[in-house]
VOGU-3710 file (C-alpha; in Angstrom, 3 decimals, decimal comma):
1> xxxxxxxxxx> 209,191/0,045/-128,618  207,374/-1,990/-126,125  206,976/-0,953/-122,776  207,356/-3,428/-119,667  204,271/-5,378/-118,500  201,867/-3,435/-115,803  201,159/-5,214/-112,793  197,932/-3,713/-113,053  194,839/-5,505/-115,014  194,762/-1,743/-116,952
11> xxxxxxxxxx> 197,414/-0,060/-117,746  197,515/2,976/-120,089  200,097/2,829/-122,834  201,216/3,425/-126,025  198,891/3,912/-129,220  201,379/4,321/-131,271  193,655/-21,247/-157,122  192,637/-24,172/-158,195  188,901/-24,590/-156,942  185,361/-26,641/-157,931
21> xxxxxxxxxx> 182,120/-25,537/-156,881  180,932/-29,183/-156,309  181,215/-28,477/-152,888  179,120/-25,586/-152,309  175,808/-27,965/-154,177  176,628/-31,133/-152,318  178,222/-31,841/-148,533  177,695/-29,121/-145,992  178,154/-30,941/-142,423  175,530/-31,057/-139,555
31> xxxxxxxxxx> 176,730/-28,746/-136,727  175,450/-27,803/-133,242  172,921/-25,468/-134,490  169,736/-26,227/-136,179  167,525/-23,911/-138,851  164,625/-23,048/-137,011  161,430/-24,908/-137,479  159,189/-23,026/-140,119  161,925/-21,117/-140,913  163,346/-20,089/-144,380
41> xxxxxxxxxx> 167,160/-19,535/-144,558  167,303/-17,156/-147,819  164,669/-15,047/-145,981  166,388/-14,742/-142,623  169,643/-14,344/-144,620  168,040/-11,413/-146,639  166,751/-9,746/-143,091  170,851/-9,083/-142,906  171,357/-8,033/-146,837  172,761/-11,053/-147,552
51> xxxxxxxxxx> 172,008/-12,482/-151,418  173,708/-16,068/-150,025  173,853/-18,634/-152,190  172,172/-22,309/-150,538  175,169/-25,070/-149,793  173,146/-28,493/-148,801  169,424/-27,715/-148,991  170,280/-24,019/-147,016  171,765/-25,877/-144,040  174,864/-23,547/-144,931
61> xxxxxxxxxx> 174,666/-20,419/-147,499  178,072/-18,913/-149,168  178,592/-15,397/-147,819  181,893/-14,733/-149,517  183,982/-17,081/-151,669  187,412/-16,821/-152,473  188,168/-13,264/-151,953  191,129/-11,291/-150,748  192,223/-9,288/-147,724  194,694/-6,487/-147,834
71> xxxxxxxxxx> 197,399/-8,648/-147,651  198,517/-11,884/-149,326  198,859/-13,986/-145,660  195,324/-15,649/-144,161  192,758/-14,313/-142,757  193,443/-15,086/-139,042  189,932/-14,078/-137,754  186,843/-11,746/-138,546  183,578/-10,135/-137,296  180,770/-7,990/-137,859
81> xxxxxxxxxx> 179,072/-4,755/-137,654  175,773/-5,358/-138,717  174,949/-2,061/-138,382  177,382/-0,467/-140,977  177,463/-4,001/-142,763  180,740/-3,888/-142,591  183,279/-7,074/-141,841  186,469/-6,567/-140,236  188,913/-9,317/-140,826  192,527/-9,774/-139,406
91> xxxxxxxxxx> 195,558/-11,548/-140,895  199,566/-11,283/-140,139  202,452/-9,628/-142,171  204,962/-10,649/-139,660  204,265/-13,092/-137,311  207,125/-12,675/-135,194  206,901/-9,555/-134,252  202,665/-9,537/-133,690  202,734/-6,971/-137,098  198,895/-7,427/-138,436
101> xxxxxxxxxx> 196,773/-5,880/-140,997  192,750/-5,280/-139,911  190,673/-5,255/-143,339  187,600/-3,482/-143,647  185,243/-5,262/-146,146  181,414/-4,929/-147,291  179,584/-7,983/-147,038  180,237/-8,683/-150,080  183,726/-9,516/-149,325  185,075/-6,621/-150,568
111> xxxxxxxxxx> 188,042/-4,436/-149,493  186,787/-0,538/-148,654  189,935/0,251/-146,271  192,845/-1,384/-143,797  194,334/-0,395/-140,595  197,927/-1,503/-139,567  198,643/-3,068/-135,887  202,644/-3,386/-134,728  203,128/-5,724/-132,234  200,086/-6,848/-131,366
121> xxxxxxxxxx> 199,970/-10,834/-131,410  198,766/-13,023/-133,724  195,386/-12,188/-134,510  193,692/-15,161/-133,033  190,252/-13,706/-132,312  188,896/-10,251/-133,090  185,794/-8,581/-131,293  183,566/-6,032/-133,028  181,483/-3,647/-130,968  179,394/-0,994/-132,154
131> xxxxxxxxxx> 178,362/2,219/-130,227  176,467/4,999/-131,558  178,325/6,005/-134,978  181,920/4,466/-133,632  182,621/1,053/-134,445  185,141/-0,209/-132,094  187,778/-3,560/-132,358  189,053/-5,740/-129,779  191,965/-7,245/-130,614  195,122/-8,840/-128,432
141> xxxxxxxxxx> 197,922/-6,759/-127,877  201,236/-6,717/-126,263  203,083/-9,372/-128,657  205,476/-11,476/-126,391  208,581/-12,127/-128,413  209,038/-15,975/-127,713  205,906/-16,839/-129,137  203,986/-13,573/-131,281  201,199/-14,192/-129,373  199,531/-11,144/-127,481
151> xxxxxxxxxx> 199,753/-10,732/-123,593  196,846/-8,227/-123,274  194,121/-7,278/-125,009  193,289/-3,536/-126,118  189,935/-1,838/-127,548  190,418/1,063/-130,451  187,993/2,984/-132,541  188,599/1,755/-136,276  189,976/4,567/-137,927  190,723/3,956/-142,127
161> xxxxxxxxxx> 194,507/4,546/-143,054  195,640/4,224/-139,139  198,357/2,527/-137,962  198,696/1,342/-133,913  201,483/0,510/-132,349  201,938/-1,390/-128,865  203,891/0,864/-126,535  203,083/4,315/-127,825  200,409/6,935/-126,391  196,853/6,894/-125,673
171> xxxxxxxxxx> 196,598/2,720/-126,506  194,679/1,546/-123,611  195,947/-1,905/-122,410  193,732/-3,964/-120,249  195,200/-7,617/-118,883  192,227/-9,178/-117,389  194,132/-12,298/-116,495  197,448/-11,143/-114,759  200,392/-13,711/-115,919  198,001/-15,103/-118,756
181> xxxxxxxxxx> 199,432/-15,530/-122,509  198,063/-16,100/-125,811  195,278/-13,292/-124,901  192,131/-13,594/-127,775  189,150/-11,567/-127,232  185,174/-11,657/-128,818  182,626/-9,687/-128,002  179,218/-10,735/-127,555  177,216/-7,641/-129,227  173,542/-8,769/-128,414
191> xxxxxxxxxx> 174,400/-10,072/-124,873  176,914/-7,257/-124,360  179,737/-9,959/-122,764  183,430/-9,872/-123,594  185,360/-13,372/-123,606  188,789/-13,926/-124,048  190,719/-17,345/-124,502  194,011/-17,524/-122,665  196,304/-19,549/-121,420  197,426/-19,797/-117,606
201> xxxxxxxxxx> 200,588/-21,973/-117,060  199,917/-23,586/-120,646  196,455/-24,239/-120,108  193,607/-22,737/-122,345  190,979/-21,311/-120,856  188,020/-18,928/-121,224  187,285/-15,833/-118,958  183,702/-14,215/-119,723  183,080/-10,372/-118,185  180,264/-7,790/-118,868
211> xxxxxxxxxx> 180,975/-5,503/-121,654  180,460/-2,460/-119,988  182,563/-3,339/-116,673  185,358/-4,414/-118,957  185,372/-1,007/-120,987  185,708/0,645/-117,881  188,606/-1,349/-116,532  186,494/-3,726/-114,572  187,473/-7,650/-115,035  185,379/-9,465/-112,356
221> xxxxxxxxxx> 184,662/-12,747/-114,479  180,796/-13,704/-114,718  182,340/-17,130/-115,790  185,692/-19,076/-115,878  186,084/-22,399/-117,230  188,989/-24,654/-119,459  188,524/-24,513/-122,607  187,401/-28,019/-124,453  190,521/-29,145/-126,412  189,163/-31,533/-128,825
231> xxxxxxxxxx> 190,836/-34,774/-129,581  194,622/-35,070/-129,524  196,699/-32,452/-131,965  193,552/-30,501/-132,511  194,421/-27,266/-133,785  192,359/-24,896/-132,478  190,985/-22,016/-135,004  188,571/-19,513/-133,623  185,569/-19,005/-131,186  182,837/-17,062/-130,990
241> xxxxxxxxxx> 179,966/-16,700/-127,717  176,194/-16,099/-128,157  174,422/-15,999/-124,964  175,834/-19,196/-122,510  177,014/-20,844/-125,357  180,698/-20,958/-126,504  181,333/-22,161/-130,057  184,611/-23,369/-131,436  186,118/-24,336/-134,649  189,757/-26,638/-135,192
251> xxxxxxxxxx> 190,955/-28,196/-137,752  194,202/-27,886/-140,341  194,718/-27,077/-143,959  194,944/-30,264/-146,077  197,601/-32,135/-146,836  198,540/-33,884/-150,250  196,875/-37,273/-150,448  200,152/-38,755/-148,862  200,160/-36,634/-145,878  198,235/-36,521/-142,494
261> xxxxxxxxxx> 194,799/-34,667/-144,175  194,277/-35,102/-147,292  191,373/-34,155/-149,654  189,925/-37,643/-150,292  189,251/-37,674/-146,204  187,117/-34,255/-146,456  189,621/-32,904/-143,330  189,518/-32,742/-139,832  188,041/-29,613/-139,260  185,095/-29,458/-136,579
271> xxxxxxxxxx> 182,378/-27,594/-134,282  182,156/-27,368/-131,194  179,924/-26,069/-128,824  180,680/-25,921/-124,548  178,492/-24,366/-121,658  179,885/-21,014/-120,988  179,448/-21,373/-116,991  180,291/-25,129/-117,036  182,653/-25,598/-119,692  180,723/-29,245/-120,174
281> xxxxxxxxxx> 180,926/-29,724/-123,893  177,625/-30,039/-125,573  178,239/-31,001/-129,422  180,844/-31,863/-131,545  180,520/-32,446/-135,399  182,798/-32,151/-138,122  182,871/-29,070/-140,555  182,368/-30,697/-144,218  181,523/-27,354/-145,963  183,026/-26,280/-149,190
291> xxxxxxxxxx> 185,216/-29,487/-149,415  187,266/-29,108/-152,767  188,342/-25,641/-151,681  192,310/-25,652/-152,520  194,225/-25,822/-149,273  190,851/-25,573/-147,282  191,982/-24,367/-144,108  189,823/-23,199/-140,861  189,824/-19,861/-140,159  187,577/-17,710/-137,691
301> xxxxxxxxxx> 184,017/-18,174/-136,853  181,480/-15,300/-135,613  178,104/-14,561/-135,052  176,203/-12,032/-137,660  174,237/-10,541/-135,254  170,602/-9,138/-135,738  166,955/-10,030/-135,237  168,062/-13,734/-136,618  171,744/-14,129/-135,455  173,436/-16,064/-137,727
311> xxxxxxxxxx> 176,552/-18,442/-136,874  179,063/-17,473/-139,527  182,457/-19,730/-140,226  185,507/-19,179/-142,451  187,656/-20,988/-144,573  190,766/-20,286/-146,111  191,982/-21,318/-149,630  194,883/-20,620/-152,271  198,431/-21,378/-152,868  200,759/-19,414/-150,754
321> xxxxxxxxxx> 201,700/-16,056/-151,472  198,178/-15,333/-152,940  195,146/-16,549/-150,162  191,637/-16,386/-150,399  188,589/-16,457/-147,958  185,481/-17,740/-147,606  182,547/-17,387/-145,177  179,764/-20,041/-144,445  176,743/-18,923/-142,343  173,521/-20,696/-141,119
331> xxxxx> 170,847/-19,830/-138,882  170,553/-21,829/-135,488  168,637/-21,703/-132,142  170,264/-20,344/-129,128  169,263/-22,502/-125,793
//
């Protein structure tokens, strides 16, 4: 059962297949970030325990291809704990009523244990945080009925086997934007910043707040700026921050060659990067990787943190009823 809405910003409540490879030897686009001079991308992948395989000339390396989450839907979003290597990926069972599964992977892509979420939202954006031996998630919450999109946003430790459910006991809620919808939070681990994308009165927007403040109920925004929208019908697919940098990724699955996106046009997925105090935008490029994925749909994006942060994106792939993911990373210098 969900309870009503707090005026407060916290509140206290309830805790209730058809694929070719060509793609990953030939294009892999140009995006906002750049391999550092001098340096090699195997060996700052390998400083994570990554064995990635190079896509264009280690511009882009293959973390995971074409594996599975708990659940047959897509994989809505995902992050990291670099410390447990761990990935922790979202994806909706029923997207009317916020239902979601949270998959706990290895980063090799695969499945070690799940968590169930009940009316939580839509799974936009996940957060991963990691303190001491206690991984902890940030995910929306509060799934508003007319859309299944989350009006809040709650923190939990991730517990194997557990199942959450908005409204019950000893959930915290925090609403750090009073009257805002479509609540998606990140976490910036090496920065220790929380953003969230909302929308106020249809807008989108971005609200940026120290980590620690927020955990403790505090939302006093360090930054607060509209979020860049892209070109018209853009469909917006994940975001990630890494120091005053916000990153972005749209696009849409493809189309058969008669429709709107097809195959033969490589999509119209893209990157994205915006000033976190200024919201000025400050690249745009499109997102060529892994082109003759089946379905090839935009999915997430994250930053692998660690003494070389990577900028990780995903991509999912499949026939309905039985979809895949895939994750692209790539080093890139932070300014």
């Amino acid at each position: 059962m969900t309870s009503s809405p707090s005026a407060s910003n916290t509140t206290t409540q309830g805790r209730g297949v058809n694929f070719t490879r060509r793609a990953l030897l030939a294009a892999a686009g140009t995006a906002a970030i750049a391999v550092p001079a001098g340096s090699s991308a195997s060996a700052v992948a390998s400083s994570h325990g990554l064995a990635g395989t190079s896509t264009d000339e280690g511009r882009w390396q293959t973390l995971v291809l074409e594996k599975t989450l708990h659940h047959t839907t897509l994989m809505q979003a995902f992050g990291f704990d670099d410390v447990g290597k761990r990935i922790y990926a979202l994806q909706l069972f029923d997207s009317a009523k916020g239902h979601m599964f949270v998959t706990q992977l290895d980063y090799e892509g695969n499945e070690l244990s799940h968590m169930e979420l009940y009316g939580f939202g839509h799974g936009g954006n996940i957060g991963v945080e990691r303190d001491g031996a206690t991984t902890y998630l940030w995910t929306e919450t509060d799934s508003n009925p007319s859309s299944g999109y989350g009006r809040a946003i709650t923190r939990f430790p991730y517990a194997a086997g557990a199942t959450l459910t908005y409204g019950e006991s000893d959930l915290v809620v925090h609403r750090p934007v009073p009257g805002s919808t479509s609540n998606q939070p990140y976490v910036d681990q090496e920065n220790r910043r929380l953003i969230v994308r909302h929308r106020v009165s249809g807008t989108p927007r971005f609200a940026i707040f120290d980590l620690d403040a927020a955990i403790a109920g505090d939302f006093d925004p360090i930054h607060s700026i509209d979020q860049y929208v892209g070109e018209e019908g853009e469909t917006f697919q994940g975001f990630c921050l890494h120091r005053d940098r916000v990153h972005q990724s749209t696009g849409s699955h493809y189309t058969d060659e008669d429709g709107s996106n097809p195959p033969s046009g490589g999509g119209n997925a893209y990157l994205a990067t915006i000033d976190a105090a200024t919201g000025d935008l400050v690249t745009r490029t499109k997102n060529v990787v892994a082109p003759d994925l089946y379905y090839r749909e935009p999915e997430g994006m994250a930053i692998l943190p660690g003494r070389s942060p990577r900028m990780v994106i995903g991509l999912a792939s499949g026939p309905e009823g039985a979809r895949k993911f895939s994750l692209f990373h790539r080093s890139f210098a932070a300014v």
